[in-house]
N, C-alpha and C positions, 0 to 999 in steps of 0.2 A: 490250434485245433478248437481250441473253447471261443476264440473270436470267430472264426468262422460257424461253428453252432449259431452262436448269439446271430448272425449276419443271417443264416436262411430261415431262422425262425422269426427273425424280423419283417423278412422279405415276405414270409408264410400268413405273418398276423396281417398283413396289409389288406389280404382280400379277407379279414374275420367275415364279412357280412358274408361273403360266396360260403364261405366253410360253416357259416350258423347254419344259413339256409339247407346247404347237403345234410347237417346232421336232424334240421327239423324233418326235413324230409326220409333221413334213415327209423326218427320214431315214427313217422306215420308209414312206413313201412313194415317195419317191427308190427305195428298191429294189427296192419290186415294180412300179413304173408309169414313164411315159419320164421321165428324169431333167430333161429340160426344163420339167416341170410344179412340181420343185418351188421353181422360180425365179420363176415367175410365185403360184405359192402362198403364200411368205416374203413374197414382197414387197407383194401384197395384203393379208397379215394385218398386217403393220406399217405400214400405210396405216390401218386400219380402229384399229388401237391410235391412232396418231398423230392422228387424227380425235376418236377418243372420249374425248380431254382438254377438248373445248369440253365436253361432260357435268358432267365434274370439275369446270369451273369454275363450270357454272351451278349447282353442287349446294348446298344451302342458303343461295342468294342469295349465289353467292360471288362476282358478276360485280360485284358494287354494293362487295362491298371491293376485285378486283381495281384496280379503276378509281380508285383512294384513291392506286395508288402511282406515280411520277413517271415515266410515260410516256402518249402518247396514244394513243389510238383504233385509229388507223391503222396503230400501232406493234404493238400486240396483232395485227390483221390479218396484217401482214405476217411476224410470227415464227411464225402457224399453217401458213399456205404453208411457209415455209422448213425447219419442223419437220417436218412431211408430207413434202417432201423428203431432208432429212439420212434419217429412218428409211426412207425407200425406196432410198435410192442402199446402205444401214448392209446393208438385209436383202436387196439383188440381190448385194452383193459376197458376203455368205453362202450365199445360193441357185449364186453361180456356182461358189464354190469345193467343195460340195457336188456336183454338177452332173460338174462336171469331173474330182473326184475318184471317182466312181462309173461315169465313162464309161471312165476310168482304168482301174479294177479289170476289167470288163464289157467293153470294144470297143475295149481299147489306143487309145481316143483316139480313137477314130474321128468319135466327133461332136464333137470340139471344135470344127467348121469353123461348128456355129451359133452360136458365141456370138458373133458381130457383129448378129446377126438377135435376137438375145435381149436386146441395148441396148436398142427398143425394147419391153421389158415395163415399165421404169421409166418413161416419157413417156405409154403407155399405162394403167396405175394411178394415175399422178397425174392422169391427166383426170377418174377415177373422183374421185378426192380433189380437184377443183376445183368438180363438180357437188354433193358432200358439202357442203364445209365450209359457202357462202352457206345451203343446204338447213338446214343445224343451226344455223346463228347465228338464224335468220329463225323456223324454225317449231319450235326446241327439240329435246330429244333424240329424245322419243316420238312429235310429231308430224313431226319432220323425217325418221327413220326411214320411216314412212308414206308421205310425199310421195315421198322417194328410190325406194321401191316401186311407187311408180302410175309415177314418172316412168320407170326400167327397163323396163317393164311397155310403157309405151307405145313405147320404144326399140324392144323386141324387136319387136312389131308391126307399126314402120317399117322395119324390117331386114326380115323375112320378107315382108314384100308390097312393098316395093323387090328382093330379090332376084327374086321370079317377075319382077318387069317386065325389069329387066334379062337375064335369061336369052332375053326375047325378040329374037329379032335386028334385028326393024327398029326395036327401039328405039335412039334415038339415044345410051343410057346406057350399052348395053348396050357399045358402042366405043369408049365411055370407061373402062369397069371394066377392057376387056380392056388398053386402053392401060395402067393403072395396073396392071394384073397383069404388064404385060413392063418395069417399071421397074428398070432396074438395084439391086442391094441399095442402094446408098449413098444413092443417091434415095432408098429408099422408107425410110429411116432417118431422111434430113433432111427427109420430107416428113409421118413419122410427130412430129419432135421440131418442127416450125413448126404443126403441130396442136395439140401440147398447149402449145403457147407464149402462143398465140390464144386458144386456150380458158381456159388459165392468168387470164392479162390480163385478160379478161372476169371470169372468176370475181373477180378479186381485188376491183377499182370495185364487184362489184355486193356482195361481202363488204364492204367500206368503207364502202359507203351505208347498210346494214342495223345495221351497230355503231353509226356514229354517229346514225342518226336513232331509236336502241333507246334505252329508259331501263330502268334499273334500282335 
């Protein structure tokens, strides 16, 4: 597990210059736009970096020697979670000290009171990075890229015509959303991190099934 770490962080430092450049660009963002954006920004693009080592590997059938070295299957699976992870938790503690330091400079502090609401950005990108990773073991870079796109696509779709219904009032959703909207923060923090816990777990099995019944 830990050679494998060392292997996509490796593969991760090789574009440093692409990754300066995003994060100069997330401070000049931070400064003209709300400083909360660029926490959810860092930590999205280092989801999308962390994801785009399964590319690396498949790149000239390199999955067929990954699989040569003394670990199994399941063991590759679970270090891409884990490494999705460490880089999300790596770029929120960056985005926050960014964040905070600019609120600093700008509102004496004043919005430091979101950053407990701002925990969940990291549970919410890695849902993103649970829907990804099965998506690219399964159907490759370019096609998995594709499917990820219809699959969004249909998201939004669900979202925008679930909201009209729910806006209606005798809908019975509609007093459930509002119930979920008077949640106390802390609730909606543990209710935000057992979402991506569930979906996590799902993603992983269904990442497990696809490695080991794939040849290369």
């Amino acid at each position: 597990m830990r050679g494998l770490i060392e292997k996509d962080l490796r593969l991760t430092l090789v574009r440093k210059q692409t990754i300066a450049i995003f994060l100069l660009m997330a401070l000049f963002m931070g400064l003209s736009m709300k400083g909360s954006f660029v926490v959810s920004y860092v930590t999205m693009l280092a989801m999308i970096i962390a994801t785009s080592t399964i590319s690396y590997d498949e790149y000239d059938n390199g999955m067929a020697f990954i699989f040569t070295m003394p670990f199994d299957r399941r063991t590759y699976v679970r270090e891409k979670y884990l490494f999705n992870l460490i880089m999300a938790i790596g770029a929120w503690v960056f985005g926050i000290l960014v964040y905070g330091i600019l609120d600093l400079i700008r509102n004496n502090g004043a919005g430091l009171g979101e950053i407990p609401m701002l925990v969940t950005v990291v549970p919410c990108i890695y849902m993103v990075a649970a829907i990804m990773i099965p998506l690219q073991l399964y159907f490759g870079t370019e096609k998995g890229r594709l499917a990820l796109a219809v699959l969004f696509g249909a998201i939004v779709v669900v979202v925008m015509a679930g909201s009209s219904v729910i806006k209606s009032s005798v809908n019975p959703l509609a007093a459930v959303a509002k119930a979920l909207d008077g949640l106390p923060v802390a609730a909606s923090i543990l209710l935000v991190f057992a979402g991506a816990a569930i979906l996590t777990g799902i993603s992983y099995l269904c990442s497990v099934r696809i490695v080991e019944k794939k040849e290369f």
